[in-house]
C-alpha positions as CSV (number, residue, x, y, z in Angstrom):
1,X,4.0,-10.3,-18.2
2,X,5.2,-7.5,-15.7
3,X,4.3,-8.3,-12.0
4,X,5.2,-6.4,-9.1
5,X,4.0,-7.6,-5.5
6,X,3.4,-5.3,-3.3
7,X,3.7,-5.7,0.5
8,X,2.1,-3.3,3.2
9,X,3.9,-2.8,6.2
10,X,3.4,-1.8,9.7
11,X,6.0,-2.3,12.7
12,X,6.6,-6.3,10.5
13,X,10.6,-5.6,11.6
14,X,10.1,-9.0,13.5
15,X,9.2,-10.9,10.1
16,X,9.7,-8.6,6.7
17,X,13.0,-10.3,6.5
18,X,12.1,-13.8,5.9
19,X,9.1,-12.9,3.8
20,X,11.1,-11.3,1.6
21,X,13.6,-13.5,1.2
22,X,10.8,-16.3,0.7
23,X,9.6,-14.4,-2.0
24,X,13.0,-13.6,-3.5
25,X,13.5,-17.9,-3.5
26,X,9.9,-18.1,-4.6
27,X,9.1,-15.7,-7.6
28,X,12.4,-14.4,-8.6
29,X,11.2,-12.7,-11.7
30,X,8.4,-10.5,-10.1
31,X,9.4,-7.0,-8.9
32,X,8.7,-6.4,-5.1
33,X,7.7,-3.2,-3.3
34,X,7.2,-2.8,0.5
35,X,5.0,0.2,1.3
36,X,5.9,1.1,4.8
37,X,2.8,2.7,6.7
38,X,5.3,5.0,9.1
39,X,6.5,2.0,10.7
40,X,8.4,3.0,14.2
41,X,10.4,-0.4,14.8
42,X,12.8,-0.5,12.1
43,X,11.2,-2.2,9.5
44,X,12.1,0.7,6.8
45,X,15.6,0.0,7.5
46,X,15.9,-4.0,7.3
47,X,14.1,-3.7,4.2
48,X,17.0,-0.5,3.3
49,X,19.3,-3.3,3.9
50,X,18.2,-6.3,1.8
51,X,18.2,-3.6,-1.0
52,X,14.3,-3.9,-1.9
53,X,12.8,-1.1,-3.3
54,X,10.0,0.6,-0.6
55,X,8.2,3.7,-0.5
56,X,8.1,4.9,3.3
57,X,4.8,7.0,3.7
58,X,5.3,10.0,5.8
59,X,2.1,9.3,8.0
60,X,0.2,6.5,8.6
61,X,-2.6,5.9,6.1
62,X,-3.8,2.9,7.1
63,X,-4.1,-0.4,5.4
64,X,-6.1,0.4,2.6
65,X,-4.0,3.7,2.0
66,X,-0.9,2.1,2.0
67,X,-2.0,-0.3,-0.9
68,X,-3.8,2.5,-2.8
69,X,-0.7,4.3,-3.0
70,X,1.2,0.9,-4.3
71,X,-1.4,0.5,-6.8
72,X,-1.2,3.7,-7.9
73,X,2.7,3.3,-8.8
74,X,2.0,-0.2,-10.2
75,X,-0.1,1.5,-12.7
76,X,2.1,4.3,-13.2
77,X,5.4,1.9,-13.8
78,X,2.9,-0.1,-16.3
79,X,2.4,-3.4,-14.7
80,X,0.6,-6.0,-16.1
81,X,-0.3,-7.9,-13.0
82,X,-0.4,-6.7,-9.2
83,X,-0.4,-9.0,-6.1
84,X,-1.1,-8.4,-2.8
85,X,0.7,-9.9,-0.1
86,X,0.7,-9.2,3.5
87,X,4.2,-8.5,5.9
88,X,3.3,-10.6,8.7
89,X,4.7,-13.6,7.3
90,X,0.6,-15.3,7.8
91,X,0.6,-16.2,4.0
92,X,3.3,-18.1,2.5
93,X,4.7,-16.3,-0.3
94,X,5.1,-19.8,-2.3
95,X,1.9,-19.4,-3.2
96,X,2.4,-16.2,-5.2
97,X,3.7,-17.6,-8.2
98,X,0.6,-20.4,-8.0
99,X,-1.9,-16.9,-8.6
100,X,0.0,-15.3,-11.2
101,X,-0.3,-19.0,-13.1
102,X,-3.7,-18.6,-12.5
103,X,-4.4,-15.9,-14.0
104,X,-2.1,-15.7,-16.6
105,X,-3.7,-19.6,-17.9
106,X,-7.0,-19.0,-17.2
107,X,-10.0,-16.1,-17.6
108,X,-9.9,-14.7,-13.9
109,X,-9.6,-11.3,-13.7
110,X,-8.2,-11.3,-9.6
111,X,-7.8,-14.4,-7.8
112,X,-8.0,-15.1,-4.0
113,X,-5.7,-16.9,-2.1
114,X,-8.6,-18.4,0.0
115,X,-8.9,-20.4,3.3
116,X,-12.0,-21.7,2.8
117,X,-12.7,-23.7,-0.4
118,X,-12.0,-27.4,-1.0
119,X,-12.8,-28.1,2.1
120,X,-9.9,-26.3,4.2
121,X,-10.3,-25.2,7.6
122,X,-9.5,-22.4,9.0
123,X,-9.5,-22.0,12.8
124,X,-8.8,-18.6,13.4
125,X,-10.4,-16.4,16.5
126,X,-14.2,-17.7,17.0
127,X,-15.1,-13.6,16.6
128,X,-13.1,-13.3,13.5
129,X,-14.4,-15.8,11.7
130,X,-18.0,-14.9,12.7
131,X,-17.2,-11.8,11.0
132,X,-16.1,-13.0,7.9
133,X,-18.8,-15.5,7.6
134,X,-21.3,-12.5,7.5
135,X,-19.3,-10.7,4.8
136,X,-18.7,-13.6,2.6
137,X,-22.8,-13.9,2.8
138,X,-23.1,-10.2,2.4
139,X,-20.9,-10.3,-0.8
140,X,-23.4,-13.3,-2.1
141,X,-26.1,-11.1,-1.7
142,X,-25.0,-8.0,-3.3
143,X,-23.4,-9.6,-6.1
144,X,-25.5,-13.2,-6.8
145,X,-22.1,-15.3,-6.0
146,X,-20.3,-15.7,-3.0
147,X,-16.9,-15.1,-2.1
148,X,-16.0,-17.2,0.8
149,X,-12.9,-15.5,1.9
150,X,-13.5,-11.8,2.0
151,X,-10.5,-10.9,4.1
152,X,-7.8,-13.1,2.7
153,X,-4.2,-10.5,2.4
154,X,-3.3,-12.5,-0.6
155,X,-4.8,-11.3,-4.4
156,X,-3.5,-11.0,-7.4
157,X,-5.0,-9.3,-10.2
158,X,-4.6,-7.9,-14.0
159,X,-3.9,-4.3,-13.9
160,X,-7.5,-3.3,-15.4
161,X,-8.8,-5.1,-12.5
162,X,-6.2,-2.4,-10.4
163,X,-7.5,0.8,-12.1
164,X,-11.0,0.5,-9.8
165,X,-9.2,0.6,-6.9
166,X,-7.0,3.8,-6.9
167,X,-10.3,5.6,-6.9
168,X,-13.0,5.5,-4.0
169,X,-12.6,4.9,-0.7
170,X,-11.6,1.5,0.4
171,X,-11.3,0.4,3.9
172,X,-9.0,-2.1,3.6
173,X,-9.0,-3.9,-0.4
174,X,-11.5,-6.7,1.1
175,X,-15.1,-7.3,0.7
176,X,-15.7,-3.6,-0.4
177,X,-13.4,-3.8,-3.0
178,X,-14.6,-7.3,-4.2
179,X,-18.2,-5.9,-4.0
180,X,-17.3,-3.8,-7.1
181,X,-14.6,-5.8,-8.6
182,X,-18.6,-8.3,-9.5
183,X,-20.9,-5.4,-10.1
184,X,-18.5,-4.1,-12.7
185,X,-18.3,-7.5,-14.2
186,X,-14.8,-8.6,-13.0
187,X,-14.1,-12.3,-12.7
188,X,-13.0,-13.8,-9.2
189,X,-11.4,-17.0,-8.3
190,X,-10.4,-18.4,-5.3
191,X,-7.6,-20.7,-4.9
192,X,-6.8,-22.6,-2.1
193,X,-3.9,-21.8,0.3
194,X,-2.9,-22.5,3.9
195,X,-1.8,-19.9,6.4
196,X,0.4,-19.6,9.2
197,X,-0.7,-18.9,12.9
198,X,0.8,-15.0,13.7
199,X,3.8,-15.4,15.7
200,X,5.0,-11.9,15.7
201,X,3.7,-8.0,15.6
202,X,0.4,-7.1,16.7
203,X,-2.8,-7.6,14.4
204,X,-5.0,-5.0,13.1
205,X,-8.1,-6.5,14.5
206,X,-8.7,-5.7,18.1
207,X,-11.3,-6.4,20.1
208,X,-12.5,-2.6,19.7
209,X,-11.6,-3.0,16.1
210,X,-14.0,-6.1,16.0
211,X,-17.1,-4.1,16.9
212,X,-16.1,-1.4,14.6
213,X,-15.0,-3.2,11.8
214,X,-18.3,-5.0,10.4
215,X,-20.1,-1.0,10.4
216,X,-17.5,0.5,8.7
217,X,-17.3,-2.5,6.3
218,X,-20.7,-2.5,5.5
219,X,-20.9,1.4,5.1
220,X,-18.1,1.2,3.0
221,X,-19.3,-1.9,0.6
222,X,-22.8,0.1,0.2
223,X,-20.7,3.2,-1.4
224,X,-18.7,0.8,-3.6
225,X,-21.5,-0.7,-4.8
226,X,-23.1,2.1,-5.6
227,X,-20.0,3.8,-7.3
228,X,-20.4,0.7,-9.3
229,X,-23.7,1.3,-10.2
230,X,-22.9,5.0,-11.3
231,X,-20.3,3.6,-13.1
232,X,-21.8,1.1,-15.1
233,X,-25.0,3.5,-16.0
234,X,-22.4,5.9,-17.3
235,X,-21.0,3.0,-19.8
């Protein structure tokens, strides 16, 4: 099966390097692509220079807009499986090749690269995991079975399981996008992985971001869902 992993990336000059050479070493069959969110620092041109294939936005769309547009040219190039994996060298791209198995073996239709089954422990910022305490319960309630972590940067998924997501509006590919994934009958697996602490770059979640974030989310998840709904009336 075709997979191509696709990496958002914003100002990651400080680690792109080793996290693509870590996936080179790791999945050496899978296609890469770095979608580069108008980076600033020269992250456009170390990846130039390693000879991996990018597509350098010409304004900053955000998260969520950076993977749409990936998405969108997985599909178009035919791709049989898609995988998320975030820059920022958190997530350990060693693991990719353990979600492809995953869903290539078994029935899952996108698996999670999750820091919170089989007991794990994840101490991230006391805030931040507040947060995604409250949307791994909000996804339980909207969709009768809970997804523990909401916000992990690591999925992989089959390419019908891609199609939902290049149309809507999606924050950022996390609860939102899970949120439909269930009401349109998807299956979701979580697999358990272990992350490293950030050492370099600048996170998307501020303290500003932290009040902001749960609104939009839940805004957001509410429209999902009920494009879902649509959706499956139509069928």
């Amino acid at each position: 099966m075709r997979v191509l992993v696709l990496l958002p990336a914003y100002n990651e000059a400080a680690t792109i390097e080793r996290v693509l050479e870590d996936l080179r070493r790791a999945a050496p069959s899978f296609d890469r692509l770095v979608i580069d969110d108008a980076s600033t620092d020269g992250t456009a041109a170390i990846v130039q220079n390693l000879g991996e294939s990018q597509l350098r936005l010409p304004c900053q769309l955000g998260y969520g807009g950076a993977l749409q547009t990936g998405v969108r040219y997985a599909i178009d190039a035919g791709y049989d499986i898609v995988v998320f994996l975030d820059a920022d060298g958190q997530h350990r791209p060693e693991d990719v090749p353990r979600l492809v198995s995953r869903l290539e073996e078994g029935e899952a239709d996108v698996v999670i690269g999750s820091r919170y089954v089989s007991g794990q422990v994840y101490q991230g910022p006391f805030g931040r995991r507040m947060g995604q305490r409250v949307l791994s319960v909000l996804s339980g309630l909207m969709t009768g079975r809970r997804i523990y972590d909401t916000t992990s940067g690591l999925k992989a998924m089959r390419a019908k399981a891609s199609h939902t997501l290049t149309a809507g509006t999606f924050h950022d590919f996390h609860v939102e996008a899970l949120v439909k994934w269930k009401l349109l009958g998807f299956s979701i697996e979580e697999v358990p992985v272990s992350v490293r602490k950030r050492e370099h770059g600048k996170s998307m979640h501020s303290w500003k971001s932290a009040m902001v974030y749960p609104l939009k989310t839940l805004l957001l998840t509410l429209v999902a869902a009920t494009d879902a709904w649509i959706e499956r009336d139509r069928t």
